[in-house]
N, C-alpha and C positions, 0 to 999 in steps of 0.2 A: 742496309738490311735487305737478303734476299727476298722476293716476290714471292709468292707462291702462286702458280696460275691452279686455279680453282676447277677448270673445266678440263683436269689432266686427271685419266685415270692412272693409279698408280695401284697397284696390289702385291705387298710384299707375301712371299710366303716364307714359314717358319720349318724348323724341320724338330723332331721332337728333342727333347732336352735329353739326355742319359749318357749313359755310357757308349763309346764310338766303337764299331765294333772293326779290325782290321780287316781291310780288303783284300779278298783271294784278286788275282789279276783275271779282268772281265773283259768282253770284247762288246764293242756297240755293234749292235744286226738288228734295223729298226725295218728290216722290209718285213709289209705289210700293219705296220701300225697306221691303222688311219685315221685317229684325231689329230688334228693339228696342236691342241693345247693340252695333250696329255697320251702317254701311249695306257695304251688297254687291258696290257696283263699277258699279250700274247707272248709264246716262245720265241718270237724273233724280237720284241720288242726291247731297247738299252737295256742295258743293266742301268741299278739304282747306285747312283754315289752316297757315299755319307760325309761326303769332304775329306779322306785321309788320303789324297794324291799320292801313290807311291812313286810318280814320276820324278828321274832322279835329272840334277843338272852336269853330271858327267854325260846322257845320251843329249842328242841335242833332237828336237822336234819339231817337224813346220805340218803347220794344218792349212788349205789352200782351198776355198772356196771357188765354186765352177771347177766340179772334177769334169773327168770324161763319162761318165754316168747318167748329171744331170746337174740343171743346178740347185737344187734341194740336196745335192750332197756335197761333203767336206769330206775332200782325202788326209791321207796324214800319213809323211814321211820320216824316217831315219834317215840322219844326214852323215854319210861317214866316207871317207877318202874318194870324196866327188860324188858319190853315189845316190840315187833317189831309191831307198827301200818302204815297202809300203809297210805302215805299224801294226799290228795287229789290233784284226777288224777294221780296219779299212777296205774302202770306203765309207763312212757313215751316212746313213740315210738320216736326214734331220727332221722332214717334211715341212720344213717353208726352206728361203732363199736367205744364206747369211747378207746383212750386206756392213756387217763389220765386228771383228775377232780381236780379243786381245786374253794372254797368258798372264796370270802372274808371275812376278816378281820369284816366286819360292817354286815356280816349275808345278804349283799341285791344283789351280784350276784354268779352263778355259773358261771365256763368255763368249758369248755369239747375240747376235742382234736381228733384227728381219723389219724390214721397213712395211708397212700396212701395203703399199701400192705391188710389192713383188708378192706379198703373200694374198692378196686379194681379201682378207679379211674387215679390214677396215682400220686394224691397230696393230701394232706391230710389236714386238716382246722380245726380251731378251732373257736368254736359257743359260745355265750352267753345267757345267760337265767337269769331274773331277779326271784327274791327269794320271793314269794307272801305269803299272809296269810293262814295257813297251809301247808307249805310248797310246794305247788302247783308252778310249771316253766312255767314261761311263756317268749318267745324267743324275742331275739334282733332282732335288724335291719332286721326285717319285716321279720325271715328266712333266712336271706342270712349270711353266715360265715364271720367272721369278719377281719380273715384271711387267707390267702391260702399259708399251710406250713404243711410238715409233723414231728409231735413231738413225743418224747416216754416219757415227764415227762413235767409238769406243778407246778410250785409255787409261792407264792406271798408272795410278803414284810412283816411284822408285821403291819407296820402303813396304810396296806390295798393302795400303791401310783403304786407300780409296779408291774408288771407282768414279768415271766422269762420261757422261752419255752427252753428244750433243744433240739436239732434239734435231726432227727433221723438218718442222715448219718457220724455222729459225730465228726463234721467240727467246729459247731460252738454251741452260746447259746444265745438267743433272749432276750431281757429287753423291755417292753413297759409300758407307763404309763396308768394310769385306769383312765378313766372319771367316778367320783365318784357319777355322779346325773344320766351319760346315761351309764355306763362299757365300752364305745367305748375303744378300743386299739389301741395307737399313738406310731410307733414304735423311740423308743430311741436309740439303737448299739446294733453293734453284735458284739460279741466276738470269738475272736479264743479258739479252744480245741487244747491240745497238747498232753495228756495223759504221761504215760508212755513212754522212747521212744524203739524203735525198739516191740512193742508188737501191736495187732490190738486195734482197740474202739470201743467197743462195748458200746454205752450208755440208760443207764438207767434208773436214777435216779438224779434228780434234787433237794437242800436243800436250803431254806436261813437260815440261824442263828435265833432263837427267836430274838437274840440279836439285827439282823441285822448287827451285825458287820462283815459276811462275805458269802460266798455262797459255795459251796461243789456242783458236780458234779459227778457221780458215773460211769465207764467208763469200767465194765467187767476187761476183763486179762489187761484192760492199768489201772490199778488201778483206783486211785481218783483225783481230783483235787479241788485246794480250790482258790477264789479270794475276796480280800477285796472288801469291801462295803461300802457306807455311803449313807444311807437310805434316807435322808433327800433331797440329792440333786440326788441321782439314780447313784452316780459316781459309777464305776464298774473299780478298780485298775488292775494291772498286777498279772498275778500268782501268788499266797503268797506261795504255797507249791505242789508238786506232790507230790502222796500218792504210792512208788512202788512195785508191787507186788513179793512176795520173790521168787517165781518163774513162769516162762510162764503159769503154770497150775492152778496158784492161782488169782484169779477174785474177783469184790468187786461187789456187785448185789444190795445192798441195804446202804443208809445211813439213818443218822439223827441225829438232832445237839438237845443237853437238853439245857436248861438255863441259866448253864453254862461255854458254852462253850466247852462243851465235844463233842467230835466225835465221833460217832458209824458205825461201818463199818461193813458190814455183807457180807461173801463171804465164800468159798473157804477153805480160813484159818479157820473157823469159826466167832465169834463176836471180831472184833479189838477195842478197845479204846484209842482213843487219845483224849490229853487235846490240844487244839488252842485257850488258851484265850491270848494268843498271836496275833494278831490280824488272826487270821485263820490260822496261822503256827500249825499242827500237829506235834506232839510229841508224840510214841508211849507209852503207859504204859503199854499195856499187853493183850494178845489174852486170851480168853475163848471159851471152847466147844460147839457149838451149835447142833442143827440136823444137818441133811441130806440135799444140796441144799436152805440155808436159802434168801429168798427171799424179804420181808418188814417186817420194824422195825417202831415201835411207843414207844412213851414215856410218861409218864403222867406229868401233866401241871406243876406237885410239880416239876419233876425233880428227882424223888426217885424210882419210878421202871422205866424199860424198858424192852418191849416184843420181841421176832424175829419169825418169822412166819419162821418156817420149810417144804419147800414146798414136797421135798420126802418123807419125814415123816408122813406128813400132824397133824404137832404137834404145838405147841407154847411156844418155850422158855422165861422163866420171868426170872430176876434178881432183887434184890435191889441194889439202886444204895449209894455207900458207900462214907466215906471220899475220898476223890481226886481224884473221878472216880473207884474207887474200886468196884467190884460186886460181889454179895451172890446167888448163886440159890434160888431161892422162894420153900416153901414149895410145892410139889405136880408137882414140874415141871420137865419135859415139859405135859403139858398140849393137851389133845387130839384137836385136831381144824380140820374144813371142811376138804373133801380129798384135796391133792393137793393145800393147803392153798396159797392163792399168794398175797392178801393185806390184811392189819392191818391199825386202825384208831381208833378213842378214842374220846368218845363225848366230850360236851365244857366243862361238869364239874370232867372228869380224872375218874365216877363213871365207865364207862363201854368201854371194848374195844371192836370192831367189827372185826371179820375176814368173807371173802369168800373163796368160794374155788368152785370144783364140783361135791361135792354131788349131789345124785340122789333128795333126799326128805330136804337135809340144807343143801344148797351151802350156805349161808348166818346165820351166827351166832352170838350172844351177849351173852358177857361174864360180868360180875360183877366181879368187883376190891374188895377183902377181904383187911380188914383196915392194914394186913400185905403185898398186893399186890398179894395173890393169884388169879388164875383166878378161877370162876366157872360158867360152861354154864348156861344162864336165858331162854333166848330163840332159838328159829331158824325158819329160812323160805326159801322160794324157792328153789330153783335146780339152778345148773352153767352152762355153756356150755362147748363148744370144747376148750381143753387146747390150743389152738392157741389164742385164743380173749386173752388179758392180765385183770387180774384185775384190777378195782380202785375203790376206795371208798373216797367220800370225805364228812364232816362231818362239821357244823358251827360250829362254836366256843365260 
């Protein structure tokens, strides 16, 4: 049975009950809104969602925390024959620092997260934003955060029902269910973290399985950890497996799970791969070479390459991914990527992967997937900020 930690504030907000009225397409213009926990009514302040996303999954959208603006802002791009087009209303001014983004499943909301330490508040919250036409955000519950929690990773189910926050003092890990017509978040259990034992937790990185068959949590020098799933009813099992690091100095910084079933652990060691088609029981098969401090990993939708973002390096290692999890170096890799590379993302059709970083003149880059998986840069845009803001990028599908 889930824990509840007792000295967590949590405040959901409701949105009223009635009839939903359809949305004209709205642009977010929040300069000059100065509350941090709600904007004020001003004429540049979001528009209001009511949850009817009219964003469609024929356009494809990426929103890229640390624009060139600042980092309290998130830009948001049109992805279309290589090209970085800015959506309209972009850049949005958010007023705190994301420090992790994820879309649904149905293309109709985003979440955004703000860690207590970037936003200097003391708590950190996470916002919702419905997904308009042109990929234009317009905010939930009138402004106000829909929870009050600080997180360092965000992810959501396959079939678009859950939501999973992993907390930032790396105690525990949040499940809540999504109101699919307003995004409201209704919290379901918390779960304990254990990590590795006798090492610290540093946590990171938050997975669910495409599969849904289980969730992966990424937890620095206490390795990983994995817990079964069943997507359908939100159950959330006991530990299936710790992931232990071979020694105090070896750290897992980034995961991500292919289709199937394979585990990608990115740290320290370099790139680990385990097979969990067990029900998330990890089984090592074999470590590979990556850069220097690899940070996020993405995977294309087939399931046949996978990327790792080298953030010392500021490079990008690819792989094809072989029989039973086996991997080949891609031609031309590693690949040069933004300085200080720190997330990877990959539109809805696997055509192109996105990294940031903080470059002066392309902190922000797209790369094009060659029909063997090579990368090659198509575009770039904007500047990064201060390596303290963390990257994220989150992308429809």
């Amino acid at each position: 049975m889930a824990r509840l930690n007792r000295n967590r504030i949590i405040r959901l907000q409701g949105l009223p009950v009635g009839v939903l009225v359809l949305l004209s397409t709205m642009t977010l213009m929040l300069s000059g809104c100065g509350s941090f926990f709600k904007c004020e009514g001003k004429a540049s302040c979001p528009a209001t969602g009511t949850g009817t996303g009219t964003g469609t999954s024929t356009v494809h959208y990426a929103y890229v925390a640390n624009s060139a603006t600042g980092p309290t802002y998130v830009n948001g791009y049109t992805l279309a024959s290589g090209s970085l087009t800015a959506t309209t209303g972009a850049p949005y001014l958010l007023g705190y620092s994301p420090s992790a983004m994820a879309v649904t499943p149905a293309n109709t909301f985003l979440y955004t997260a703000s860690d207590s330490d970037l936003t200097g508040t003391g708590l950190g919250n996470i916002y919702g934003y419905s997904i308009e036409t042109g990929g234009a955000l317009s905010i939930l519950a009138s402004g106000s955060p829909l929870l009050n929690e600080s997180v360092t990773s965000i992810d959501i189910s396959p079939d678009g029902q859950w939501l999973f926050t992993l907390d930032k003092d790396g105690l525990t890990f949040e499940e809540y269910s999504i109101n699919s017509s307003t995004g409201i978040l209704t919290l379901a259990s918390i779960y304990n973290i254990t990590g590795a034992l006798g090492q610290p937790v540093t946590p990171v990185s938050l997975k669910v399985a495409p599969s849904g068959d289980f969730i992966v949590v990424a937890l620095g020098t206490a390795g990983a950890e994995t817990f079964s799933f069943i997507t359908s009813t939100g159950a959330v099992g006991p530990t299936a497996s710790t992931i232990t690091p071979a020694t105090a100095a070896t750290g897992i910084n980034a995961v991500a799970v292919d289709g199937n079933n394979y585990l990608y652990c990115a740290g320290t060691a370099g790139l680990q791969v385990f097979s969990a088609t067990t029900v998330g029981v990890p089984t090592l098969l074999k470590t590979y070479t990556t850069g220097k401090s690899p940070r996020s990993i993405v995977i294309n939708s087939a399931s046949t390459y996978v990327y790792v973002g080298n953030y010392t390096d500021s490079t990008i290692s690819g792989y094809a991914i072989g029989t039973s999890g086996a991997l080949t170096a891609l031609t031309g890799s590693p690949y040069t990527a933004p300085t200080l590379v720190n997330a990877l993302a990959r539109d809805s059709t696997s055509a192109y992967v996105m990294a940031s970083g903080f470059n002066s003149t392309s902190g922000i880059q797209l790369f094009s997937i060659g029909s063997t998986g090579a990368l090659t840069s198509s575009a770039s845009a904007g500047s990064g900020t201060a390596t303290s803001i963390p990257g994220a990028i989150a992308t429809t599908h």
